[in-house]
C-alpha positions as CSV (number, residue, x, y, z in Angstrom):
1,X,15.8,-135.9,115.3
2,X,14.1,-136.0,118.8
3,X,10.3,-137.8,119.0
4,X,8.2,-136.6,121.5
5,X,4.2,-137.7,122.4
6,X,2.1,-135.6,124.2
7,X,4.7,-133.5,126.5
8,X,7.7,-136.0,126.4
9,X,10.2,-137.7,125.0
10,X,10.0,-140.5,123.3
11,X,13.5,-141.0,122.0
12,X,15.9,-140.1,118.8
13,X,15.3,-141.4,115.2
14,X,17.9,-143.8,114.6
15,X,17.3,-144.6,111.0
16,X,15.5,-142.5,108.2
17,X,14.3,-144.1,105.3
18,X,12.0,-143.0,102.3
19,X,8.6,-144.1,104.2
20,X,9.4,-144.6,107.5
21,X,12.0,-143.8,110.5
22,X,13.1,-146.4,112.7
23,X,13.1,-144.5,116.8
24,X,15.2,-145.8,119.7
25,X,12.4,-144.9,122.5
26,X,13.8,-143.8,125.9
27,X,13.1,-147.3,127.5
28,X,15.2,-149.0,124.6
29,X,18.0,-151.5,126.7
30,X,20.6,-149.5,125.0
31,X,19.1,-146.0,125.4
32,X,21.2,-143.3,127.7
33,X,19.7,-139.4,127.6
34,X,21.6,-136.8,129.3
35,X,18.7,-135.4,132.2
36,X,18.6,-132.2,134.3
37,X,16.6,-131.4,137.4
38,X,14.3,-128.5,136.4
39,X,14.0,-127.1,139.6
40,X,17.9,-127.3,140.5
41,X,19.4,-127.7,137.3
42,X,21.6,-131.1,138.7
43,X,22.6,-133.2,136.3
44,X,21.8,-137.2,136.1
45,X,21.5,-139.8,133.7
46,X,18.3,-141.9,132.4
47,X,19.0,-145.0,131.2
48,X,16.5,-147.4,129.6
49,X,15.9,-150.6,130.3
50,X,12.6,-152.6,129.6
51,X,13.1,-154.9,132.6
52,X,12.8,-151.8,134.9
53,X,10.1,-150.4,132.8
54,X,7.9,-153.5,133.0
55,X,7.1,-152.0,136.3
56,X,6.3,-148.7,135.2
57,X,10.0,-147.4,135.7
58,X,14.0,-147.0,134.3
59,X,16.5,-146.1,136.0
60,X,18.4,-142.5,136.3
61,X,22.0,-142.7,138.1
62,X,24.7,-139.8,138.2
63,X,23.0,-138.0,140.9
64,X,25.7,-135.9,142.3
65,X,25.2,-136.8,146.2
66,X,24.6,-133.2,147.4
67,X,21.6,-132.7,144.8
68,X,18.6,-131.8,146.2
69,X,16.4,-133.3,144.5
70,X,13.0,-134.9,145.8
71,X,10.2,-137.4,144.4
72,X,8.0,-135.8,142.0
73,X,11.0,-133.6,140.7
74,X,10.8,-133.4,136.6
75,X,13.6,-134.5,134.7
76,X,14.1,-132.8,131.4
77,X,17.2,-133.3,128.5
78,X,19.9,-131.2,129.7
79,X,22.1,-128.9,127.7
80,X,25.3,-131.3,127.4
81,X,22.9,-133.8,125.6
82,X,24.8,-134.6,122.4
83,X,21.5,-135.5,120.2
84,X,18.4,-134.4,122.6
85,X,17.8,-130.4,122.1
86,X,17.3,-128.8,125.7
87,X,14.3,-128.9,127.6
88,X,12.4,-132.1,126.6
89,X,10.2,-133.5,129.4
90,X,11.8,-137.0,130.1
91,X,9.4,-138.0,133.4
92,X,9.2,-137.8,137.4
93,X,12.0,-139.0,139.7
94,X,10.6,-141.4,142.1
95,X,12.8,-143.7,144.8
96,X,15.9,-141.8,145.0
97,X,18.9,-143.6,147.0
98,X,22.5,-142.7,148.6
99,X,24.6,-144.9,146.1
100,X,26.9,-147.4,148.6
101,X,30.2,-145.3,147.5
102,X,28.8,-142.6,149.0
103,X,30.0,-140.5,146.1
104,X,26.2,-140.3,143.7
105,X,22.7,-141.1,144.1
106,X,20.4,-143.5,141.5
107,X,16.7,-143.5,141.7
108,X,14.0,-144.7,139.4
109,X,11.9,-142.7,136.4
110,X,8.8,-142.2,135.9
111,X,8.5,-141.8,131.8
112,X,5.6,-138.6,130.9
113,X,4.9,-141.0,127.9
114,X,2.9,-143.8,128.3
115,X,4.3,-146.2,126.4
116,X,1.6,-149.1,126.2
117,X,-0.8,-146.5,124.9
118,X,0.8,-144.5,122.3
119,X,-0.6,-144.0,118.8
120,X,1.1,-140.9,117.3
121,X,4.1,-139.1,117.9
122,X,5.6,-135.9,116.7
123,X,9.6,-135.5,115.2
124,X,11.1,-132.2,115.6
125,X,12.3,-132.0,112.9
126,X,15.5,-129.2,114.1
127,X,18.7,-130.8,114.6
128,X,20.7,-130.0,117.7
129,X,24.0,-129.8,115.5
130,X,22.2,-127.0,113.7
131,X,21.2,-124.8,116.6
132,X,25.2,-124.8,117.6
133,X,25.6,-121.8,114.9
């Protein structure tokens, strides 16, 4: 199940138990969420990483060089997402870079959620598996 604060993502529950869910958030080491450009539907990929976000940031790489994609673009879960359902507000792209190969660009993420400051989030509770019907 996806959990979101505010207008983003948060992350996926991981574990449910009786009382309590245990969430991998976005910025997790081992996090990987399947983004799209809202305004020209590229593809990328945002990875966690809580060395990167200790300055406010995680990275996003898979940028397919001939994007067109700007700072300030909003990244969103795309529809090849295996767990995330479509749509979800991940953040803002920000430092975007011609990868050495020549072949992809990374840049950096700006997450919607503050994640020193949040209190409560919200699960929804749909499944993607379930809207495949």
């Amino acid at each position: 199940m996806n959990v979101i604060s505010g207008n983003g993502l948060v992350g996926s529950i991981v574990e449910a138990h009786k009382n309590y869910s245990i969430v991998r958030s976005i910025i997790d080491d081992s996090s990987n969420v399947s983004g799209m450009f809202i305004k020209t539907s590229d593809t990328c990929m945002v990875s966690g990483g809580m060395e990167a976000y200790s300055n406010g940031v995680i990275d996003v790489s898979l940028i397919g060089k001939d994007a067109k994609v700007d700072d300030g673009y909003e990244v969103v879960t795309s529809a090849i997402s295996p767990k995330y359902l479509q749509g979800i507000l991940i953040g803002y792209i920000t430092e975007i870079q011609l990868e050495p190969n020549n072949l992809t660009k990374t840049a950096k993420l700006i997450p919607a959620v503050d994640f020193s400051r949040l209190d409560e989030v919200l699960i929804i509770t749909e499944l993607k598996e379930e809207l495949k019907d």
